[in-house]
Structure formats: structure tokens, C-alpha cells
PyMOL Python script that loads the backbone (N, CA, C, O; Angstrom):
from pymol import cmd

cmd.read_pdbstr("""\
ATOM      1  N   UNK A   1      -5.263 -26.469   9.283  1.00  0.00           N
ATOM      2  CA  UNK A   1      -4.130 -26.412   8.388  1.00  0.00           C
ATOM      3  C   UNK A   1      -2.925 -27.049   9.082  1.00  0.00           C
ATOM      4  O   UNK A   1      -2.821 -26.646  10.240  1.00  0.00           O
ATOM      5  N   UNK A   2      -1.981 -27.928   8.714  1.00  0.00           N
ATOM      6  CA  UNK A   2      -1.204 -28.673   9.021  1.00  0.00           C
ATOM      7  C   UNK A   2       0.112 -27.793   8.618  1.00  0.00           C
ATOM      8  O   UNK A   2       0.155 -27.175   7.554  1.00  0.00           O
ATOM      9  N   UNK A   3       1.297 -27.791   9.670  1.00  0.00           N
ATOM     10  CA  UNK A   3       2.383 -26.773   9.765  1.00  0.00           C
ATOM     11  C   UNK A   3       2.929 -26.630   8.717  1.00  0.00           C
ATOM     12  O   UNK A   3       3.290 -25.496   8.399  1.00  0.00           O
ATOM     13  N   UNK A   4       3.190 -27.878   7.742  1.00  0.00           N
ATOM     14  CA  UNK A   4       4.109 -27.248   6.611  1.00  0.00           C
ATOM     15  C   UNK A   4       3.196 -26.304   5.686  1.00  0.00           C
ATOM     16  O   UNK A   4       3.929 -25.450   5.189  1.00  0.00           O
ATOM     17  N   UNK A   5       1.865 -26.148   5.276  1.00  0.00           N
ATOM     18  CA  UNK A   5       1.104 -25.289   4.375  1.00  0.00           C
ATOM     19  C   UNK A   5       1.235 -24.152   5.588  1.00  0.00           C
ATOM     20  O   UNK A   5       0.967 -22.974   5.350  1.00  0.00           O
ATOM     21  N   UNK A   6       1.587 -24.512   6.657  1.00  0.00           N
ATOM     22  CA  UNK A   6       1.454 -22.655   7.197  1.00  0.00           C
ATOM     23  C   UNK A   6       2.682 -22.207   7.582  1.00  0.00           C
ATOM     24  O   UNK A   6       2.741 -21.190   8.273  1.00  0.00           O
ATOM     25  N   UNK A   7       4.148 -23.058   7.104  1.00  0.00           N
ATOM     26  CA  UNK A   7       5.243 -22.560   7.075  1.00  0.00           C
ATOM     27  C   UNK A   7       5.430 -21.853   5.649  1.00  0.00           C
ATOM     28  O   UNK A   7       6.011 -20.779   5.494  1.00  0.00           O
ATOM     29  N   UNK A   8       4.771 -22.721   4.497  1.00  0.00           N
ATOM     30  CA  UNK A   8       4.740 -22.450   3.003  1.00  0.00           C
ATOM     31  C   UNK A   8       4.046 -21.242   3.332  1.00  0.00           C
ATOM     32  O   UNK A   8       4.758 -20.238   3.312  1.00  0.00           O
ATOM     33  N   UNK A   9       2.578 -21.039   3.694  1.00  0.00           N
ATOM     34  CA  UNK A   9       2.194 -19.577   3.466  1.00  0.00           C
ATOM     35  C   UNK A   9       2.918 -18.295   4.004  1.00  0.00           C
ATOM     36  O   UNK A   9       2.757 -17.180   3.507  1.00  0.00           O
ATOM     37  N   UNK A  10       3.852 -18.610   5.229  1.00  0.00           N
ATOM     38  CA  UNK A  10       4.709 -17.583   6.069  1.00  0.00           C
ATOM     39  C   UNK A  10       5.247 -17.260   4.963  1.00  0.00           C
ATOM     40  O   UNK A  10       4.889 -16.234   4.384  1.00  0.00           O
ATOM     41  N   UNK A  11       6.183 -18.053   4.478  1.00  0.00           N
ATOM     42  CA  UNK A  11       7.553 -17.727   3.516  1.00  0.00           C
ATOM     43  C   UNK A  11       6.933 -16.984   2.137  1.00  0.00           C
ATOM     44  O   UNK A  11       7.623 -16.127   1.583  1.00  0.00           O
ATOM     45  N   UNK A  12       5.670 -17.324   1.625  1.00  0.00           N
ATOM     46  CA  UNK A  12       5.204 -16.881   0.263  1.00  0.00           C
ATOM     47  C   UNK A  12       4.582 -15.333   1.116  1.00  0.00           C
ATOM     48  O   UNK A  12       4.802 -14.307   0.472  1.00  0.00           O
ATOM     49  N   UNK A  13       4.188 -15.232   1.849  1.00  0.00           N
ATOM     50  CA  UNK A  13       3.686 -13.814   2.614  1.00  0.00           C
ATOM     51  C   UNK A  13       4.718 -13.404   2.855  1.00  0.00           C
ATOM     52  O   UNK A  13       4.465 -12.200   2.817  1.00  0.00           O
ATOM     53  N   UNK A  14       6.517 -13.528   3.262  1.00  0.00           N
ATOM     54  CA  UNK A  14       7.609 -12.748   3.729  1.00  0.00           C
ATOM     55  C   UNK A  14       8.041 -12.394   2.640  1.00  0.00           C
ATOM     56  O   UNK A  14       8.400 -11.217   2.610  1.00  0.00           O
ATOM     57  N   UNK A  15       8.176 -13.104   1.491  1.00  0.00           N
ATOM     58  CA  UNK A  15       8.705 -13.193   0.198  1.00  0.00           C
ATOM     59  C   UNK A  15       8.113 -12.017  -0.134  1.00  0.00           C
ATOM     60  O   UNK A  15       8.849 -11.047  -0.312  1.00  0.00           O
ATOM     61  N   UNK A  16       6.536 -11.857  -0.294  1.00  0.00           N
ATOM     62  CA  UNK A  16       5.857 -11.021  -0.552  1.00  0.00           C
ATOM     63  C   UNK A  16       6.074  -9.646  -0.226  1.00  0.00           C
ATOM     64  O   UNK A  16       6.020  -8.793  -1.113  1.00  0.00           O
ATOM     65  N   UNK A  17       6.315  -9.352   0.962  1.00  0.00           N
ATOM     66  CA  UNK A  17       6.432  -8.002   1.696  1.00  0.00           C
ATOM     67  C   UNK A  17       7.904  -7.953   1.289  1.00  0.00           C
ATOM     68  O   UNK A  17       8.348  -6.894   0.846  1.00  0.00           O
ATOM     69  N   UNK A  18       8.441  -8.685   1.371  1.00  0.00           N
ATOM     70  CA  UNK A  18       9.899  -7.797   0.670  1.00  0.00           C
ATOM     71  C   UNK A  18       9.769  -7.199  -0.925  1.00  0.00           C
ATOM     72  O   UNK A  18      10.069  -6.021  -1.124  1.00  0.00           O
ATOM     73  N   UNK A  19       9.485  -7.732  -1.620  1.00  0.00           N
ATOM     74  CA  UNK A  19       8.975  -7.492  -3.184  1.00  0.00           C
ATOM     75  C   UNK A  19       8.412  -6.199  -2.774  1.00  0.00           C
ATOM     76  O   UNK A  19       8.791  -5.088  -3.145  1.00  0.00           O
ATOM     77  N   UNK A  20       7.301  -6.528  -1.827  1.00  0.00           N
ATOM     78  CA  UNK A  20       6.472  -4.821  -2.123  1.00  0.00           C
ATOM     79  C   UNK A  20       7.779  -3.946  -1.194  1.00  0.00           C
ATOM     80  O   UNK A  20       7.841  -2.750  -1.480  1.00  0.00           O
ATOM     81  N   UNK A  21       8.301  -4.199  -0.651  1.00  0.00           N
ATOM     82  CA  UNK A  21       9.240  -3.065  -0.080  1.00  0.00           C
ATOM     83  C   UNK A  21      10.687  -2.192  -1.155  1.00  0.00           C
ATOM     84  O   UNK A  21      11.150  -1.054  -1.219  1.00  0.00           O
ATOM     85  N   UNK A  22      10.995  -3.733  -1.948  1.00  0.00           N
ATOM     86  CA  UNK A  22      11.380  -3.133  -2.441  1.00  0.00           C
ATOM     87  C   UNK A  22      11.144  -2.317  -4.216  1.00  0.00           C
ATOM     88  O   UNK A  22      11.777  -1.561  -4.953  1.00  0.00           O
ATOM     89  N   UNK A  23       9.897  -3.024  -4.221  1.00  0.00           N
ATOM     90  CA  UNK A  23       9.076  -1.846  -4.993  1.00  0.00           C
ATOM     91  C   UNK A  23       8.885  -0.306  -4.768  1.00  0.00           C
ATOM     92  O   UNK A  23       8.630   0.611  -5.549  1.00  0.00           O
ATOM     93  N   UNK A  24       9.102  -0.353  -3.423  1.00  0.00           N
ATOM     94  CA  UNK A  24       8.779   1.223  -2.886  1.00  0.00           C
ATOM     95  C   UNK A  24       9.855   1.670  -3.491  1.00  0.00           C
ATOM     96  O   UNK A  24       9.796   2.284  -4.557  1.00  0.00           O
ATOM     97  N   UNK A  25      11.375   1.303  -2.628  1.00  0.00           N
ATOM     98  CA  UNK A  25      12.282   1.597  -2.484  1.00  0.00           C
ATOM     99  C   UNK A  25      12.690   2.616  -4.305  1.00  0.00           C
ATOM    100  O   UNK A  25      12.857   3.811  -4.551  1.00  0.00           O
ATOM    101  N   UNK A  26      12.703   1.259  -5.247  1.00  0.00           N
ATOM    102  CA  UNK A  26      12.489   1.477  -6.627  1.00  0.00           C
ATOM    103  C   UNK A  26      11.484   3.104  -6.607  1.00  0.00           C
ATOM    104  O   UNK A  26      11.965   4.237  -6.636  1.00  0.00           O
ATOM    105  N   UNK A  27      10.584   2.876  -6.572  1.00  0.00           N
ATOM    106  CA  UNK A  27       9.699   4.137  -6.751  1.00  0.00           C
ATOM    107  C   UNK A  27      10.056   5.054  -6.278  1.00  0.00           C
ATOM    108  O   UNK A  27       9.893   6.063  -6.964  1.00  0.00           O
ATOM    109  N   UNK A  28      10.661   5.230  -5.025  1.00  0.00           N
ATOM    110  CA  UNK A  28      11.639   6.680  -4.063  1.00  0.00           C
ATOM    111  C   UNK A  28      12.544   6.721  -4.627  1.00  0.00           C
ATOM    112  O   UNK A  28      13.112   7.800  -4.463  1.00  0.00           O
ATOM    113  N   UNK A  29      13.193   5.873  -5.463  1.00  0.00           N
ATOM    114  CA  UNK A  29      14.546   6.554  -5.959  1.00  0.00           C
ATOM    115  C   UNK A  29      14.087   6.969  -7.587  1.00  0.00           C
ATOM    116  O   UNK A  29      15.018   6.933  -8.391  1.00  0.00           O
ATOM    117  N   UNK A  30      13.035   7.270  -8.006  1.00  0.00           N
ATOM    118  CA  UNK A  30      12.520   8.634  -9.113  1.00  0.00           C
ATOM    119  C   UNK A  30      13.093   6.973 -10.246  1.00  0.00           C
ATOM    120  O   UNK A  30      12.962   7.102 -11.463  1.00  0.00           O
ATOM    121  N   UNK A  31      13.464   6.082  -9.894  1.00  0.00           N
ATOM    122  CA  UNK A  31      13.056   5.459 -11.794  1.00  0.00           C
ATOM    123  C   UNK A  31      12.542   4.943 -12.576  1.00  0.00           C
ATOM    124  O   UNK A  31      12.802   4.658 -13.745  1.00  0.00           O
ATOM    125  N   UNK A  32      11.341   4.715 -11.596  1.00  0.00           N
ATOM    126  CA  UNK A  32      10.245   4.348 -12.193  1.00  0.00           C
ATOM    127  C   UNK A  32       9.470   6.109 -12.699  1.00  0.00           C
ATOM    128  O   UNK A  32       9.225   7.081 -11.985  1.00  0.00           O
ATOM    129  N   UNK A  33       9.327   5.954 -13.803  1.00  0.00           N
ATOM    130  CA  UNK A  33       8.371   7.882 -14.467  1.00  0.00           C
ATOM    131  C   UNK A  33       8.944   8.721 -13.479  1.00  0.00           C
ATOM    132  O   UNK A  33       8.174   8.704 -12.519  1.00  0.00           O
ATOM    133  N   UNK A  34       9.727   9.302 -13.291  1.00  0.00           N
ATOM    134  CA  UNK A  34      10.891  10.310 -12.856  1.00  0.00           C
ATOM    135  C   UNK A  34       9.960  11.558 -13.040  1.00  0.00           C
ATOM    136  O   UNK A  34       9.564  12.161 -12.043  1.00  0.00           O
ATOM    137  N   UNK A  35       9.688  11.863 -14.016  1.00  0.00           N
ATOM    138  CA  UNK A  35       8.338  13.125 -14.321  1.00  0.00           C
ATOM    139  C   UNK A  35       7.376  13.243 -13.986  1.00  0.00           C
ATOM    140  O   UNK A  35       7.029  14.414 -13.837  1.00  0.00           O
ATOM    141  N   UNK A  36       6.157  11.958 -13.596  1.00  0.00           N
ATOM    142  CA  UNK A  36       4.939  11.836 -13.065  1.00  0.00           C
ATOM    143  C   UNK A  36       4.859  11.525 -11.610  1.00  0.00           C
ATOM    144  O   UNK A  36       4.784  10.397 -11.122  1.00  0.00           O
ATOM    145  N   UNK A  37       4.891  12.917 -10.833  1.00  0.00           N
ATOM    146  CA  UNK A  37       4.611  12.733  -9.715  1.00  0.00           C
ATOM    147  C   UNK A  37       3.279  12.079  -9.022  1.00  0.00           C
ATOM    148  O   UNK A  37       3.084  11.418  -8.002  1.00  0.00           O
ATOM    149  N   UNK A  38       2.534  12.543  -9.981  1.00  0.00           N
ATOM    150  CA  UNK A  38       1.069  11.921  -9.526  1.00  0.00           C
ATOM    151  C   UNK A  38       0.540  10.809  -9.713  1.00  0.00           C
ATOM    152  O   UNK A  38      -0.563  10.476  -9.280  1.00  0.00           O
ATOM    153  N   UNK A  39       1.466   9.972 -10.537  1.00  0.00           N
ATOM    154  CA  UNK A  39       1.628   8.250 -10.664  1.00  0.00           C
ATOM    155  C   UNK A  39       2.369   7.810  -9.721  1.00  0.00           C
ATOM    156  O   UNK A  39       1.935   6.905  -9.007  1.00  0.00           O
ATOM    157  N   UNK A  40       3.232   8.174  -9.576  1.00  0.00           N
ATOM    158  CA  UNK A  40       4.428   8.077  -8.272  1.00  0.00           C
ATOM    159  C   UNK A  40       3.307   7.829  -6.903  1.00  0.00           C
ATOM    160  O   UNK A  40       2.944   6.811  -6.314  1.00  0.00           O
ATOM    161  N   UNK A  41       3.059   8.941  -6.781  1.00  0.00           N
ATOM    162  CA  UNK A  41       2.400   8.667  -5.200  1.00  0.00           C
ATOM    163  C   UNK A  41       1.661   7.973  -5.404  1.00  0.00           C
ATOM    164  O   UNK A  41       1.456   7.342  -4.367  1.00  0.00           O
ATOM    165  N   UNK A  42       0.752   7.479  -6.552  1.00  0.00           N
ATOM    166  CA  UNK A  42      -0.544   6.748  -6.547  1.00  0.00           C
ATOM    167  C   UNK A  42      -0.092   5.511  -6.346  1.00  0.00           C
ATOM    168  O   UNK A  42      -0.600   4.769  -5.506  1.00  0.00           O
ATOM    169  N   UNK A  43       1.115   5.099  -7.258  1.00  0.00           N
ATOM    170  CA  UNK A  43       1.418   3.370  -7.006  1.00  0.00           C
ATOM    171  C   UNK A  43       2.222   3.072  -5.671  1.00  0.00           C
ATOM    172  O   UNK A  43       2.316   2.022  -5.036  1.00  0.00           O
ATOM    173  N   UNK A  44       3.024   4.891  -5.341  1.00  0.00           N
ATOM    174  CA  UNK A  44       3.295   4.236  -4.009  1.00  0.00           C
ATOM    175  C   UNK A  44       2.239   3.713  -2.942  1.00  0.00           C
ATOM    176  O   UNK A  44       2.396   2.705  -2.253  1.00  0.00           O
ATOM    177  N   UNK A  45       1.327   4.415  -2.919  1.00  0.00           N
ATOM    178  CA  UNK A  45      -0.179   4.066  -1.671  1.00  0.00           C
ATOM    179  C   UNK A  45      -0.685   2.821  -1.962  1.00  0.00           C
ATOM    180  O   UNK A  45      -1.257   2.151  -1.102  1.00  0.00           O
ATOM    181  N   UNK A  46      -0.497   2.373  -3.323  1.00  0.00           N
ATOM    182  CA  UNK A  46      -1.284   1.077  -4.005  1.00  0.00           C
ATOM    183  C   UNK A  46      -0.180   0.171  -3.316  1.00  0.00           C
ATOM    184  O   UNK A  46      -0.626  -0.843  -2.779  1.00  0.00           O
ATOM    185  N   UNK A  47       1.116   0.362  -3.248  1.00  0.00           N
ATOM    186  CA  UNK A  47       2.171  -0.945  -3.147  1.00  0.00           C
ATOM    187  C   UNK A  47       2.002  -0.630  -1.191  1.00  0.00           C
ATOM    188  O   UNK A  47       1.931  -1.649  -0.504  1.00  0.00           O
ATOM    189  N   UNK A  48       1.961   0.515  -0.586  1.00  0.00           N
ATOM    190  CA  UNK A  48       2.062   0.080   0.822  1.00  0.00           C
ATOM    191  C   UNK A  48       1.263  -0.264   1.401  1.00  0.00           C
ATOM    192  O   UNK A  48       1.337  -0.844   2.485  1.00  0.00           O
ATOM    193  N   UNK A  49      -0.288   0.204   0.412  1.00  0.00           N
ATOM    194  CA  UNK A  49      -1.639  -0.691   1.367  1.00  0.00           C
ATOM    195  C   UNK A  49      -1.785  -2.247   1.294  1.00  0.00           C
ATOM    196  O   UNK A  49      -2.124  -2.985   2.219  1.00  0.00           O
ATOM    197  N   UNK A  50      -1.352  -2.721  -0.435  1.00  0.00           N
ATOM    198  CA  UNK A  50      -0.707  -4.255  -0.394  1.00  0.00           C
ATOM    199  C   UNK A  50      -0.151  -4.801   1.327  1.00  0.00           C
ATOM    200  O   UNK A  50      -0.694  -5.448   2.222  1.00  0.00           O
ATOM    201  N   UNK A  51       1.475  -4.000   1.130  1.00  0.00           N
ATOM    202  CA  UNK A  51       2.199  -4.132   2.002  1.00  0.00           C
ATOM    203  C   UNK A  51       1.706  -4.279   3.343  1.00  0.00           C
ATOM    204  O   UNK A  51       2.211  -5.128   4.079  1.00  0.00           O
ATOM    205  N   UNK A  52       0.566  -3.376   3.821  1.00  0.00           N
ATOM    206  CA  UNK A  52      -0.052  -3.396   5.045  1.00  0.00           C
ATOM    207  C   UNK A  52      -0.642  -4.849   5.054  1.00  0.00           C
ATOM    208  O   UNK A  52      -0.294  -5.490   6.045  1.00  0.00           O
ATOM    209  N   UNK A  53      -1.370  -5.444   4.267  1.00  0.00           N
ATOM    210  CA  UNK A  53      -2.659  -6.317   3.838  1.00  0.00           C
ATOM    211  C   UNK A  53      -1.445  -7.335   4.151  1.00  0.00           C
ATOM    212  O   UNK A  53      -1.701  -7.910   5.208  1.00  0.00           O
ATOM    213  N   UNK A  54      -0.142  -7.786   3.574  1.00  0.00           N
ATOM    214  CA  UNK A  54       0.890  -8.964   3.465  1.00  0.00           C
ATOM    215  C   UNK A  54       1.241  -8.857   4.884  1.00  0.00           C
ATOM    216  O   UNK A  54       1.151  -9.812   5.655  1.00  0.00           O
ATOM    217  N   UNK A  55       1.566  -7.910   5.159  1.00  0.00           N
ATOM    218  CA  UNK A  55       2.133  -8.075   6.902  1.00  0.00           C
ATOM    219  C   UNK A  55       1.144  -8.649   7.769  1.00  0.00           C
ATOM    220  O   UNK A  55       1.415  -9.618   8.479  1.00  0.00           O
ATOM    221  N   UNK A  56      -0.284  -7.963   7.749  1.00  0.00           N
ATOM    222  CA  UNK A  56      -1.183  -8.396   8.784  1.00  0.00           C
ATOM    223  C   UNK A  56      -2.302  -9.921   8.190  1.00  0.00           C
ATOM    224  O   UNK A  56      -3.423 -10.168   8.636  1.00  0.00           O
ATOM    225  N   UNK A  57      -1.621 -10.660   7.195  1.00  0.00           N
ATOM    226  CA  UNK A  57      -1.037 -11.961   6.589  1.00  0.00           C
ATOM    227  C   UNK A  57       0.033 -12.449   7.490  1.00  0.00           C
ATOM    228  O   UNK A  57      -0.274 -13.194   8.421  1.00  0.00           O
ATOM    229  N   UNK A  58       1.176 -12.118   7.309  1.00  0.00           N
ATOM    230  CA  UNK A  58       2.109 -12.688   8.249  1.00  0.00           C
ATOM    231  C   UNK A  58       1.906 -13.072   9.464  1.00  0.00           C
ATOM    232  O   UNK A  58       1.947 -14.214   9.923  1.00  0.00           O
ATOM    233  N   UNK A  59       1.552 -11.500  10.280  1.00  0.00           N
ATOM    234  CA  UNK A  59       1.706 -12.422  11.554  1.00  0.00           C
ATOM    235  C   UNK A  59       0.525 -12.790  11.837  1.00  0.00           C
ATOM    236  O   UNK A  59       0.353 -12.876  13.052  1.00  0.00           O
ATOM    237  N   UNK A  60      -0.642 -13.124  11.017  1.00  0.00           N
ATOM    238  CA  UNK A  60      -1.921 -14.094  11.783  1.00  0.00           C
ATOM    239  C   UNK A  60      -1.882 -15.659  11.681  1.00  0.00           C
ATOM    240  O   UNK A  60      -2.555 -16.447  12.346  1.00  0.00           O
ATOM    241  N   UNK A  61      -0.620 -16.050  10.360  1.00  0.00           N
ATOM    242  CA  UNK A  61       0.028 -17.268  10.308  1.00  0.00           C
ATOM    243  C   UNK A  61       1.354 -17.266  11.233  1.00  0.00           C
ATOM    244  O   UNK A  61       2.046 -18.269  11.406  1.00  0.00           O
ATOM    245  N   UNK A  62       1.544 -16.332  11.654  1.00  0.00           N
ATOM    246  CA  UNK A  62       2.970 -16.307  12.610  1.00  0.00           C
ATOM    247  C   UNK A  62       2.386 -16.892  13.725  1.00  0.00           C
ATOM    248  O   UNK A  62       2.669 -18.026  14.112  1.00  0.00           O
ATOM    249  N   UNK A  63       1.629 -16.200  14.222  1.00  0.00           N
ATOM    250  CA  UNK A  63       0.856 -16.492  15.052  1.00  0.00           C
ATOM    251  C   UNK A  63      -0.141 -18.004  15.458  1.00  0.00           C
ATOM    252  O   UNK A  63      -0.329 -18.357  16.622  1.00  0.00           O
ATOM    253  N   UNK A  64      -0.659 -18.705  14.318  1.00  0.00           N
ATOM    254  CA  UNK A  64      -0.797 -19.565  14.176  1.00  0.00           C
ATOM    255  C   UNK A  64       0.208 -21.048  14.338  1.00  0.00           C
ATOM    256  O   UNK A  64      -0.335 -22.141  14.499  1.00  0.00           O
ATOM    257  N   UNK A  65       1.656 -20.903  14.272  1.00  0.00           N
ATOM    258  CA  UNK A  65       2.591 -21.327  13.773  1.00  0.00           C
ATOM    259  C   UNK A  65       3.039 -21.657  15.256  1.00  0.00           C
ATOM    260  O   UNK A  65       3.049 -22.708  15.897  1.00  0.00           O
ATOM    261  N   UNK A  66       3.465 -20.141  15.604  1.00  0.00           N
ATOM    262  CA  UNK A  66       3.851 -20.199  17.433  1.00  0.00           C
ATOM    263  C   UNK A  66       2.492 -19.370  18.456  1.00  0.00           C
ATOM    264  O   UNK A  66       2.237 -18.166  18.490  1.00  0.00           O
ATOM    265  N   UNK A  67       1.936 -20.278  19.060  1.00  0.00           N
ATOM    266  CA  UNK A  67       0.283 -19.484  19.137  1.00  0.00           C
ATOM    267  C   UNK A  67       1.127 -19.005  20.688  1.00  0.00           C
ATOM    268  O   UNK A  67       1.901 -19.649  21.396  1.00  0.00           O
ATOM    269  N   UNK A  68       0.515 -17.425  20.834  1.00  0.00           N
ATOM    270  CA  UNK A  68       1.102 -16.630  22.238  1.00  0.00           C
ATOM    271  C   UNK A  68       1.463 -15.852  22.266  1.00  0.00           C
ATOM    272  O   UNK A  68       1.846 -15.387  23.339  1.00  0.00           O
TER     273      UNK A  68
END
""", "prot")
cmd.dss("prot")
cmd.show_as("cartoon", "prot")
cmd.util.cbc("prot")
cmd.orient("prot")
């Protein structure tokens, strides 16, 4: 892969993890279904295991990018 498709994938993977972060954020502050706790936690675990999956994305192209 040639640097600019693995600068493009960094930025679409950073882009990414912020979205899911601040999806959380949204979901901890009760306004997304304010009443359904048990949707609440479910999409929170769904948006931070994403989140896990986008980060350890990041830095294996981070890594790629600046190898060390």
C-alpha cells in the first residue's frame, strides 16, 4: 500500500473513533431512550466494541505509516 491510501485510511479510522466516541458520550447523557436502560447499555457495548475494533485499525496503519 502506497502512503497516501494509508494516510487516507488513518484519517477515515480517526474520523471513525471520534463518531463512535461521541456516540457514547450522546448515549451517557440519557438522550438517546432516556427510559430504556437495557437498550442503553446494549448500544453502548455495541458502539465501544466498534470503538475497540477502529482503534486497533489505527494504530496497525499508524504503525505502518511510521514503522517502530
Amino acid at each position: 500500500m502506497d502512503t497516501d491510501n494509508l494516510e487516507r485510511e488513518y484519517r477515515e479510522a480517526r474520523d471513525q473513533l471520534i463518531a463512535d466516541v461521541q456516540l457514547l458520550v450522546l448515549i451517557d447523557s440519557n438522550k438517546l431512550d432516556p427510559f430504556n436502560t437495557s437498550n442503553r447499555i446494549a448500544s453502548k457495548n455495541i458502539v465501544k466494541r466498534h470503538a475497540e475494533l477502529v482503534l486497533k485499525r489505527l494504530v496497525e496503519v499508524g504503525q505502518k505509516i511510521v514503522p517502530g
